[in-house]
C-alpha positions in Angstrom: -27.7 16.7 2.9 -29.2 15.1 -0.1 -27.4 12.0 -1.2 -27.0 13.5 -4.6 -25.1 16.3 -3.4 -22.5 14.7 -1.1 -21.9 12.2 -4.4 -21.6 15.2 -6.8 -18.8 17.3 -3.8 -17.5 13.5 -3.9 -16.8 13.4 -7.2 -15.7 16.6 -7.7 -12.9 16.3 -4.8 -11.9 13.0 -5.9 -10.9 14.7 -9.2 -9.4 17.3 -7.9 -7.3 15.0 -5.7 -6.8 13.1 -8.6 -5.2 15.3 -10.7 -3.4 17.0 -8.0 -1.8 13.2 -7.5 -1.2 13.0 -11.4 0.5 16.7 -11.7 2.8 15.8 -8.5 3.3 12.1 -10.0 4.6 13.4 -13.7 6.5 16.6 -12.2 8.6 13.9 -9.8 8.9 12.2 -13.0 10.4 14.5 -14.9 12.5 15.7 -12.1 14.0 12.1 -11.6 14.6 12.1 -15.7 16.1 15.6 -15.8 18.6 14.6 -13.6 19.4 11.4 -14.8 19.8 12.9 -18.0 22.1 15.3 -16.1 24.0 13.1 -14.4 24.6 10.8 -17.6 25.7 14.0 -19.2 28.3 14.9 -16.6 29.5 10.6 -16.9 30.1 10.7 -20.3 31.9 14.5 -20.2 34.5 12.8 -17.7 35.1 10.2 -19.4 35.6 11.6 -22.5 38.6 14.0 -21.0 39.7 10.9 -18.9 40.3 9.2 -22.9 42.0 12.2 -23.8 43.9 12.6 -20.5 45.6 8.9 -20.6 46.1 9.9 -24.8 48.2 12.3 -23.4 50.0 10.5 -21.2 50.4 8.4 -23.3 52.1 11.1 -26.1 54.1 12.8 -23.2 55.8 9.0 -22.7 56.7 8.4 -26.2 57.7 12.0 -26.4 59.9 12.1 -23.1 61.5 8.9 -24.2 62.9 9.6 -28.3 63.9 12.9 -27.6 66.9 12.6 -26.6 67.8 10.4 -29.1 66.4 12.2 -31.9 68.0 15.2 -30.4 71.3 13.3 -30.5 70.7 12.4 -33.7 69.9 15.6 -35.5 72.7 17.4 -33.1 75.4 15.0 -34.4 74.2 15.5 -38.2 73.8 19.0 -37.6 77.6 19.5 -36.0 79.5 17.4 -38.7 77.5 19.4 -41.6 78.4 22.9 -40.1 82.1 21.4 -39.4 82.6 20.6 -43.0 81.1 23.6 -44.3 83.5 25.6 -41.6 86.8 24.4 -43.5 85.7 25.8 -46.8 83.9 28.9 -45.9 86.0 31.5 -46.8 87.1 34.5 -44.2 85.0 36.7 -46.3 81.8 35.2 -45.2 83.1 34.4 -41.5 83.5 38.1 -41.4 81.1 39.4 -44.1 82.0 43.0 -45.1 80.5 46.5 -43.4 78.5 46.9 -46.8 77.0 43.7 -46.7 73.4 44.2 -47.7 69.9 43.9 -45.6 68.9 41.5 -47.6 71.5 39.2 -47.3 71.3 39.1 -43.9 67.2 37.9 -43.7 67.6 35.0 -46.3 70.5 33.5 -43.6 67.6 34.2 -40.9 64.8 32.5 -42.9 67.7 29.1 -43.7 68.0 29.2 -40.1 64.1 29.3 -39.2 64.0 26.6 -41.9 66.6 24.5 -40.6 64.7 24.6 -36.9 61.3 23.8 -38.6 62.8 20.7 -40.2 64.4 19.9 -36.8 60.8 19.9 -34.8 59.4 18.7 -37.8 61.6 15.3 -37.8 61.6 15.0 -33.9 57.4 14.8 -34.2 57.4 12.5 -37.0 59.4 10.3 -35.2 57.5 10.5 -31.7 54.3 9.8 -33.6 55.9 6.9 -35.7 57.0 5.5 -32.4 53.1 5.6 -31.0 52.4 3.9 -33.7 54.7 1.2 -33.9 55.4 0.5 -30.0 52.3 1.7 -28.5 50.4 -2.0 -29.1 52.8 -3.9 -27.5 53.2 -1.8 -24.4 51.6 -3.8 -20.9 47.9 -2.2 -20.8 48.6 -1.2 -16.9 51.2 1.3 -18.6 48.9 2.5 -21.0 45.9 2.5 -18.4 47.0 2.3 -14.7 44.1 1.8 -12.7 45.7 4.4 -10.4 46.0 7.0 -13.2 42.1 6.3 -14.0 40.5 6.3 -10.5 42.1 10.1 -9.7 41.5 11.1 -13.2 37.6 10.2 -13.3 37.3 11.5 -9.5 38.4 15.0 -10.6 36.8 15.2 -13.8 33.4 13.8 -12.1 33.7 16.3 -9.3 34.4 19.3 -11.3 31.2 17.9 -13.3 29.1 18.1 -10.1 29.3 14.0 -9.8 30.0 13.1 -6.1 29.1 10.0 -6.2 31.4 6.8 -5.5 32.2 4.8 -8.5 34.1 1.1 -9.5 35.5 0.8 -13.2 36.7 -2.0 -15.3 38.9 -2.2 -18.4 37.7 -4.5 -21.1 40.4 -5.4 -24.3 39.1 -5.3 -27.8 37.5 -8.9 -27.5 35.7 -8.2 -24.8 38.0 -9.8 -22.6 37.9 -8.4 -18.9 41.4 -7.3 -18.2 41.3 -5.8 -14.6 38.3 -4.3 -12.2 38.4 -2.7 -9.2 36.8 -3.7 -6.0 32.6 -3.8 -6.2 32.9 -3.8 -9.7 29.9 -6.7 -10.3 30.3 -8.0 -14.4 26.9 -8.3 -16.1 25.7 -6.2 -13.5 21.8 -5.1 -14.4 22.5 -1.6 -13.3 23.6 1.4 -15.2 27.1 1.6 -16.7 28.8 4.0 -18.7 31.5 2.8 -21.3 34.1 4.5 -23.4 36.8 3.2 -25.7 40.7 3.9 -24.8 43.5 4.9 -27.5 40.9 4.7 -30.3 43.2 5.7 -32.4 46.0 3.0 -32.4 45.6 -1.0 -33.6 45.4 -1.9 -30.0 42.6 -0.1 -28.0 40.3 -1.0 -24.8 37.0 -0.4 -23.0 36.8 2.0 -19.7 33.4 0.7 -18.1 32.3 2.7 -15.1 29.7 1.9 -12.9 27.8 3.9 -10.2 26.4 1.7 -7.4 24.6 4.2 -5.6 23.5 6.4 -8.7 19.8 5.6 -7.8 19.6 6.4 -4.2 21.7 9.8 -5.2 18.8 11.5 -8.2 16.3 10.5 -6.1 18.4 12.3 -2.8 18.3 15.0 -5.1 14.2 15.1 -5.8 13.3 14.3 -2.4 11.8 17.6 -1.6 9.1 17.0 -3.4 8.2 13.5 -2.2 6.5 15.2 1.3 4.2 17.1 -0.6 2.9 14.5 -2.2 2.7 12.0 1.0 0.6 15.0 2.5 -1.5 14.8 -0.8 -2.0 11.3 0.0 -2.7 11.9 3.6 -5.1 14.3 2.9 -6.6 11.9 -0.1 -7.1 9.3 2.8 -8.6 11.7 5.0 -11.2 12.9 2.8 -12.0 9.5 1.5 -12.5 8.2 5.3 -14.6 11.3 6.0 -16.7 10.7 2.9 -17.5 6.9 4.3 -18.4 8.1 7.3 -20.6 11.2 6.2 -22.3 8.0 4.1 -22.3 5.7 7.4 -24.1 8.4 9.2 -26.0 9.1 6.8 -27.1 5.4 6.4 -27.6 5.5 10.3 -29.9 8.6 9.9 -31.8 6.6 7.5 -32.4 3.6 9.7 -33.1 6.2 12.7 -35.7 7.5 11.1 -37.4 4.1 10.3 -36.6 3.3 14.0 -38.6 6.0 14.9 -41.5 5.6 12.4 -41.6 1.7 13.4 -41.1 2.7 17.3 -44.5 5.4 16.8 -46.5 2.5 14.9 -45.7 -0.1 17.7 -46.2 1.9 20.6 -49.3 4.0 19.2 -50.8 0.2 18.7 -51.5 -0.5 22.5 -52.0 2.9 23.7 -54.6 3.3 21.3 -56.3 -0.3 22.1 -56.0 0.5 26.1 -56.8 4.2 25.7 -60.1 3.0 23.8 -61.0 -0.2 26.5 -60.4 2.9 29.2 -63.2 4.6 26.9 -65.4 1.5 27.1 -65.1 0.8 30.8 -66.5 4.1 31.4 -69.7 3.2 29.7 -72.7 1.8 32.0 -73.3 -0.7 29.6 -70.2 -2.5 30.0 -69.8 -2.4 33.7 -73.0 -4.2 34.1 -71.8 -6.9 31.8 -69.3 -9.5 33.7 -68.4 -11.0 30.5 -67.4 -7.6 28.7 -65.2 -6.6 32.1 -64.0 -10.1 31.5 -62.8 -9.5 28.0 -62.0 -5.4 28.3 -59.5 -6.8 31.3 -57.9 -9.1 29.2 -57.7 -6.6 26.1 -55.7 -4.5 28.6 -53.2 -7.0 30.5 -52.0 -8.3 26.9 -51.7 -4.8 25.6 -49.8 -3.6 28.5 -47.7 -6.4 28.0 -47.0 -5.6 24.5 -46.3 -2.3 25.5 -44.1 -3.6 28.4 -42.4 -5.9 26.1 -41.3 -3.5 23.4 -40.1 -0.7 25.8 -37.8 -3.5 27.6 -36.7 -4.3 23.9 -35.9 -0.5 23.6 -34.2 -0.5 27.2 -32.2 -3.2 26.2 -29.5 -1.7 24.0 -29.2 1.0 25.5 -28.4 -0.8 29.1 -25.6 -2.4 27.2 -24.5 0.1 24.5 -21.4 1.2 26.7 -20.7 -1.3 28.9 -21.6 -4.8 30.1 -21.3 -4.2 33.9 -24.6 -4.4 34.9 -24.1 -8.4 33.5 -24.4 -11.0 36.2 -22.4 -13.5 35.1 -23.1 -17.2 36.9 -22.8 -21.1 35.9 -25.9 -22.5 34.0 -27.2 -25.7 32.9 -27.8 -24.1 28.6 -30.1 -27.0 27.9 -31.8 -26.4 31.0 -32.8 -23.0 30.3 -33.1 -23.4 26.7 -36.0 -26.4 28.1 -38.1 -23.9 30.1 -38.3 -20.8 26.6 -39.4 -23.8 24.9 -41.9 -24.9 27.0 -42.9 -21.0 27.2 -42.7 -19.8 23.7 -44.4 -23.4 22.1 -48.0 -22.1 22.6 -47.3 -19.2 20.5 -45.6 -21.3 17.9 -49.1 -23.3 18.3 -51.0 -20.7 18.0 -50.1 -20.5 13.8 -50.4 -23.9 13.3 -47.1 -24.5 13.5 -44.3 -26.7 16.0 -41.0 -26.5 18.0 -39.2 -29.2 18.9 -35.9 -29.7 20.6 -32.8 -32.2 20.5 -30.5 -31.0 23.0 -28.1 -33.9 22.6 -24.8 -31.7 24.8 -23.7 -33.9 27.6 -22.0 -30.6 29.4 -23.9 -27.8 28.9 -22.6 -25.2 32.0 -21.6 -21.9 30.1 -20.8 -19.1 32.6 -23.3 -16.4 31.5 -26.2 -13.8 32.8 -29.0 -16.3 33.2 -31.9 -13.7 32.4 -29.8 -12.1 29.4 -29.2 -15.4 27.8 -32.9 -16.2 28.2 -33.5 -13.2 26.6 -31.2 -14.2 24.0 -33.1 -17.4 22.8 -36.7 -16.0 23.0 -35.4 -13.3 21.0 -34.3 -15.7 18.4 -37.6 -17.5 18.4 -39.8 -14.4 18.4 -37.7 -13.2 15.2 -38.0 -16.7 13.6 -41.6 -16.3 14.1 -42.3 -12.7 13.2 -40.5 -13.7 10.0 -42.4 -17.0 8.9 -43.5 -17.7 5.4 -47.3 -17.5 5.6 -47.5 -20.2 2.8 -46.3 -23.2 5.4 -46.8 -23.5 8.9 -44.3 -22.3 11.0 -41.7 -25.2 12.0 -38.6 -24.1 14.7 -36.5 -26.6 15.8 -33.5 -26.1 18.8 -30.7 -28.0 19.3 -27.4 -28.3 21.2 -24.2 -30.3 21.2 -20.6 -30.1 21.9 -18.1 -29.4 19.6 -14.0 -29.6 19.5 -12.8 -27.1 21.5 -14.6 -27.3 25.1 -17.3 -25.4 23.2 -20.7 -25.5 23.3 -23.0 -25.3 20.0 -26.9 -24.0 19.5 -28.7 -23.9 16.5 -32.0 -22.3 16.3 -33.4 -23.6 12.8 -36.7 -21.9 11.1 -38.4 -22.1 7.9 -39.2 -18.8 7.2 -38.8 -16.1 4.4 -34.9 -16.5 4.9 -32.6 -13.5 4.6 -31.2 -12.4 1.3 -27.4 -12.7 0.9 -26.9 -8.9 0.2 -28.6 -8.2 4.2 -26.5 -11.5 5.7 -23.9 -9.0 6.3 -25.7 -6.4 7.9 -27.9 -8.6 9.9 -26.4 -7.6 13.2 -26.4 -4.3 12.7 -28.4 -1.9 14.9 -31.6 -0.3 13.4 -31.1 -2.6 10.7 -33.9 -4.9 9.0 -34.9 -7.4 6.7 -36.7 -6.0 3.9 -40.1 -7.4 3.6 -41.5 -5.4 0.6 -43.4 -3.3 3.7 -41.8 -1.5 6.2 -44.7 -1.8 8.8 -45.9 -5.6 8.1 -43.1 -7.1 10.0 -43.0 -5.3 13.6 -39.7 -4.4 15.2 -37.3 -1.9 15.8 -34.2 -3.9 14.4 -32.9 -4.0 17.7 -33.2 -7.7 18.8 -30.5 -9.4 16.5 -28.1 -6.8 17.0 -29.1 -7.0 20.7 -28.2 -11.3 20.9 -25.1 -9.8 18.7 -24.2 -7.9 22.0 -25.1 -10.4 24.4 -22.8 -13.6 23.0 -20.1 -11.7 22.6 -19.8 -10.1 26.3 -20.3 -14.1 26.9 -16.8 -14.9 25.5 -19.1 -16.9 22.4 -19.7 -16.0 18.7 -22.9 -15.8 16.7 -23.3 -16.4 12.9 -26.3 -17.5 10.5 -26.6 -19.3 7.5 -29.8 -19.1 5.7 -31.1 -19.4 1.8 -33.8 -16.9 0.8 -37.2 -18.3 0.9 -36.2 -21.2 2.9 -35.5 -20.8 6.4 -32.4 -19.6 8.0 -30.3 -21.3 10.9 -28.3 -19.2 13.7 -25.6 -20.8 15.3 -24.3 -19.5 18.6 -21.0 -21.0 20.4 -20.4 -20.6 24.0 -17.1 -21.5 25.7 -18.1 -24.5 28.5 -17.0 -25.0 31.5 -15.6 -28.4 32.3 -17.4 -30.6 34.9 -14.9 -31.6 36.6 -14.0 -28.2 37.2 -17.4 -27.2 39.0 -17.3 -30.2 41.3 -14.3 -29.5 42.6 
């Protein structure tokens, strides 16, 4: 698949995810606001008929307590007015005549209608002038007993559909806090919901109620929705993950191919150089000729060597791709192998003008490792520092060793060559990959060796890393974990 297309079905998913996210985001949104709005609007109906409810209370007190003495009052008028009027009335009216008219008779009904009017009339003007003149100075826990409140608001809030615990305070005019009830937290920073008590006389208060779970309850109420959008998420996740790894393989297939191109070009090199001194040998001409058996002989050793050499370089990851078993790990003297490459690999280094030298300054060098795998390691290291010299300035490699803090045991392999661009530090180790050299075939490899030391240190216990400036050399620095000497003589 073209890398255009898996960025255009990228794209296109990412969107649709995206908005998917945004609809789910904004409909929990306005699910959580709809029923806080809701809830509010259930708050404030309860307390409004809790106001009205101690008002009325408050009415039935005043009421309960005048009425008999109002009713005392007009009763006592009332009997000493008819009593008087009874010694004068005449028997005539006591016992009004057969003829006595219809009419008569409905203006007495409407004097006594009147006379009761006046009566309830009086008694409520006097209950009401007794609210307002004694209401003030009654003890606010009469007015507004906390007891009174907290059954009030619970029925009024559960026949709004608020189950939900609550605490409530009562402020006075000033502000002033006058009680609370337990978990009631002043200058809390959560919701509360206030409403003033007996409005309507000189001395009124504040009912402030607060809901301490009020959050965890909307959003108990919403939670349905909140799986869908963690499987959204999930499945966001999913497809991003599969779109890094359809690119990683894709990468891989990429640096495959070049594997294979590169692998055809360096193994198509000797075959065809043996393939033609075969050719030559078979000539008459040459067999008579010591000197050009001499040189066809030679043509063919080094070019099955080169051939040998980059098969075993082929071999080598994948001997250790899966496992490192096949390792033989023993205790070896590092400088004293890292001598003998040098002596080895210094007439090739010679051979373009160039020098290695060596300061391998570790007192205690013994590192348990595989002794032909870590050889393999540092000619690796040279052979790369080689392949990848600046052909401006003669080659110039230079080894060393020391120990550091830790019971560890440090190796730099210094060149100055090309150098490695900071963009391809981080991929340096990676298998298949390589250094760009502006020409895919003028450096030869396989990108196999680093990633192949990469393997090997790491099985040793150690660590590799490089440092290097572009167009100035680069340094890799391998640690190994030593093994004390004491240790081994005992």
């Amino acid at each position: 698949m073209k890398k255009s297309v898996i960025w255009l079905l990228t794209i296109i998913m990412a969107l649709t995810f995206g908005v998917l996210l945004y609809f789910q985001i904004m409909y929990l949104e306005n699910m959580v606001k709809m029923r806080d709005e809701q809830f509010s609007e259930g708050v404030m109906r309860s307390l409004y008929s809790t106001s009205e409810f101690l008002e009325r209370e408050e009415t039935l007190h005043f009421l309960e307590q005048d009425i008999n003495i109002i009713e005392s009052s007009f009763y006592h008028d009332y009997t000493n007015t008819r009593s008087a009027e009874t010694t004068r009335i005449e028997p005539s009216r006591i016992f009004p005549p057969a003829n006595q008219n219809v009419a008569q008779r409905y203006r007495n009904m409407q004097e006594v209608i009147r006379s009761q009017y006046l009566y309830q009339k009086g008694l409520l003007n006097e209950v009401i002038l007794s609210i307002l003149r004694d209401a003030g100075s009654r003890p606010v826990m009469e007015r507004a007993d906390s007891t009174m409140i907290r059954n009030c608001l619970r029925t009024e809030l559960a026949n709004n559909g608020v189950n939900v615990p609550f605490v409530f305070a009562v402020y006075g005019v000033r502000g002033n806090l006058i009680y609370s009830t337990d978990g009631y937290k002043e200058n809390a920073k959560r919701d509360i919901y206030s409403i003033p008590l007996f409005s309507n006389s000189d001395t009124y208060y504040n009912l402030k109620v607060e809901f301490p779970t009020k959050h965890s309850y909307i959003f108990s109420s919403v939670r349905f929705i909140i799986p869908t959008l963690v499987m959204t998420l999930i499945l966001l996740l999913i497809f991003l993950y599969t779109i890094i790894l359809a690119f990683r393989q894709k990468k891989l297939t990429e640096m495959k191919t070049d594997f294979i191109n590169n692998m055809t070009h360096e193994l198509k090199t000797p075959i065809s150089t043996i393939s033609l001194a075969g050719q030559m040998l078979s000539d008459p001409s040459i067999r008579k000729s010591p000197s050009s058996l001499q040189h066809l002989s030679e043509v063919i050793t080094e070019e099955s060597k080169r051939l040998r050499f980059q098969v075993e370089k082929v071999l080598q990851m994948s001997v250790f791709d899966n496992t490192g078993s096949a390792l033989k790990f023993t205790e070896v003297d590092a400088n004293s192998i890292i001598a003998n490459v040098i002596n080895t690999f210094k007439i090739k280094v010679e051979k373009y003008g160039g020098s290695l030298t060596s300061l391998l300054e570790a007192d205690n060098a013994l590192v348990r490792v595989d002794e032909m795998q870590f050889t393999n390691v540092i000619f690796n290291l040279l052979d790369n520092a080689v392949k990848y010299m600046d052909e401006e300035r003669e080659p110039m490699l230079e080894i060393t060793t020391k120990d550091i803090a830790g019971n560890m045991l440090e190796i730099r392999v210094k060149d100055n060559g090309i150098g490695i661009k900071k963009d391809d530090l981080k991929r340096i180790f990676d298998k298949f990959f390589r250094v760009s050299t502006g020409n895919r075939h003028d450096v030869k490899g396989f990108g196999l060796g680093l990633a192949y030391v990469k393997k090997m240190i790491t099985l040793f216990g150690g660590n590799i890393s490089v440092e290097s400036e572009f167009g100035k050399g680069s340094t890799f620095v391998i640690t190994l974990p030593l093994i004390e000497k004491s240790t081994k003589e005992d």
